[in-house]
C-alpha positions as CSV (number, residue, x, y, z in Angstrom):
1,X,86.3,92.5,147.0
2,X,88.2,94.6,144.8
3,X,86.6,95.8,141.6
4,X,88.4,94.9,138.1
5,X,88.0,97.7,135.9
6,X,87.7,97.5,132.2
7,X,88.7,99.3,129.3
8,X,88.3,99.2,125.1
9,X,91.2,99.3,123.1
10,X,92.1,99.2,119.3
11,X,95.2,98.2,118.0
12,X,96.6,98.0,114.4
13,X,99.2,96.1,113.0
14,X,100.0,97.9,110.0
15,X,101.8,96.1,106.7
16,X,103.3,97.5,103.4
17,X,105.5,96.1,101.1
18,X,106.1,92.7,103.4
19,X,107.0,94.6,106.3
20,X,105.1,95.3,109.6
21,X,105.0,98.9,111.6
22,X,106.1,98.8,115.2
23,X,107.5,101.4,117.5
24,X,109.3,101.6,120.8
25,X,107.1,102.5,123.6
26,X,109.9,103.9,125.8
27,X,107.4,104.0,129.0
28,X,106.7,100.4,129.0
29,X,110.4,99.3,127.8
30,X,108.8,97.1,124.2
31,X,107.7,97.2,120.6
32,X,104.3,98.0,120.1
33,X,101.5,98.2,117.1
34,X,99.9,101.3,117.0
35,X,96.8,101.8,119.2
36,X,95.2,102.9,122.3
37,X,92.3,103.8,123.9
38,X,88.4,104.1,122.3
39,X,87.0,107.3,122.8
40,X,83.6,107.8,123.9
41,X,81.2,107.2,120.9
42,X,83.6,105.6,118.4
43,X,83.3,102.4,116.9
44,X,86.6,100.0,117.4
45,X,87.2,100.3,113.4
46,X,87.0,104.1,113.8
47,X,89.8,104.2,116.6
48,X,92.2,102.0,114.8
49,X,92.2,104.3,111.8
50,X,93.1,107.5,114.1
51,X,95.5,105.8,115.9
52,X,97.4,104.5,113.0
53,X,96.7,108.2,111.6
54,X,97.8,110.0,115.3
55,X,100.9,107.7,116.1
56,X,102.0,107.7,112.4
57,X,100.4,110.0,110.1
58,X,99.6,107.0,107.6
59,X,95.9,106.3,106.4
60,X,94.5,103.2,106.5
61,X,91.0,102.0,105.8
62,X,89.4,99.5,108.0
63,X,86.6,98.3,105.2
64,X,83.6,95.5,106.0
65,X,81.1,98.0,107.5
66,X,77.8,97.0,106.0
67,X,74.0,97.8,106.1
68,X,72.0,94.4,107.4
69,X,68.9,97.1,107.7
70,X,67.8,101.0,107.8
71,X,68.3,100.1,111.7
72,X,71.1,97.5,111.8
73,X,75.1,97.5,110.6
74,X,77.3,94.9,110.9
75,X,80.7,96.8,111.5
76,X,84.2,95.6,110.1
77,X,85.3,92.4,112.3
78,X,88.7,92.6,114.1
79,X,90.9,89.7,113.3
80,X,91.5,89.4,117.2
81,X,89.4,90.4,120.1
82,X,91.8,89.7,123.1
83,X,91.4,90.4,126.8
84,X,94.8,91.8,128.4
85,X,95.5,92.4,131.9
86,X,97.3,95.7,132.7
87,X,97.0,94.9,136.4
88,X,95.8,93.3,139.4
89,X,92.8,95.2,139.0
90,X,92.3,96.9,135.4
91,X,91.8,94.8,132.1
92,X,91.9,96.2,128.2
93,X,89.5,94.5,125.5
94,X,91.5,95.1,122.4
95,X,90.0,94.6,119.2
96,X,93.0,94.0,116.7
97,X,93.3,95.0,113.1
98,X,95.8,93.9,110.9
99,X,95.8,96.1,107.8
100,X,97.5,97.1,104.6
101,X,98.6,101.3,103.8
102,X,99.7,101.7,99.9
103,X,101.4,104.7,102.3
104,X,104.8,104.1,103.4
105,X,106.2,107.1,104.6
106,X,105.5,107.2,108.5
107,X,105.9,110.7,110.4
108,X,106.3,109.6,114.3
109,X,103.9,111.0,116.5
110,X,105.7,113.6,119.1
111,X,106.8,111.4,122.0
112,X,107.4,108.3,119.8
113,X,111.4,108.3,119.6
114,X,111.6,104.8,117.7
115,X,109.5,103.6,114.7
116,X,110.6,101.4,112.0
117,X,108.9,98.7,109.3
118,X,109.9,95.3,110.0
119,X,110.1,92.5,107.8
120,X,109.4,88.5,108.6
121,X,112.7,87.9,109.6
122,X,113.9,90.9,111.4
123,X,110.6,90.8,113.5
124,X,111.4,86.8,114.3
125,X,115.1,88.7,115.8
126,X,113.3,91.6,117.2
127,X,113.2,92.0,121.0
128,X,110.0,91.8,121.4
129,X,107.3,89.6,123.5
130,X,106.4,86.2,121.5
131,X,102.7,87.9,121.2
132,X,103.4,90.9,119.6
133,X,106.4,88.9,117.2
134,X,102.9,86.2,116.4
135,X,100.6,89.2,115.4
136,X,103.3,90.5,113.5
137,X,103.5,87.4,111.1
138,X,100.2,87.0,111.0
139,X,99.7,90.6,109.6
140,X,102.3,90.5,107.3
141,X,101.2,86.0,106.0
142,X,97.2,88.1,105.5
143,X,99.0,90.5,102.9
144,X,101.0,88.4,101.0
């Protein structure tokens, strides 16, 4: 029996002005949200902000972290946890943000050739998978 290994991922759908941030992720030949991998120690919330902040310089603020107790905190819920096979064999648990930046001005991360806002129409054109183009519109329909 072959073992499926599993990882935690955040993504971030990110949404000013009515439009959504995607970029090209040349590698895997699609448009993408930011997002990647949780490091050691960090909460999901924590990962989404740096990722949004490492792929595109932009801050964001994942709010909804909240003491229950001196002991206990209920941390910000994603609006999707999904399960996503990457192979036979390896699996990502993504939690999924969609969040607002009053930023606008993106600065690509080094290796990132293609990143653009997107509006509601131009990402129902965009050649991208049906999931990504659904998480898209429902980032930019929790903003509006």
């Amino acid at each position: 029996m072959v073992e499926t290994t599993r990882h935690f991922t955040a993504t971030c759908f990110v949404v000013n002005d009515d439009r959504v941030l995607l970029h090209f992720h040349k590698k895997l030949d699609k448009w993408l949200p930011v997002g990647g991998h949780i490091d050691r120690d960090e909460l999901p919330h924590q990962a989404a902000e740096r990722e949004v902040k490492e792929e595109s310089d932009l801050n964001v603020s994942i709010e909804g972290r909240e003491s229950l107790s001196e002991e206990v905190d209920e941390l910000p819920r994603p609006d999707k946890v999904l399960l996503q096979d990457i192979n036979d064999h390896h699996q990502h648990i993504d939690s999924v943000f969609y969040v607002e930046s009053e930023e606008y001005d993106f600065e690509a991360e080094e290796g990132i050739e293609e990143m653009a806002w997107f509006s509601e129409e131009e990402v129902r054109a965009l050649d991208a998978s049906e999931e990504i183009k659904t998480h898209s519109l429902e980032a930019l329909e929790k903003f509006r």
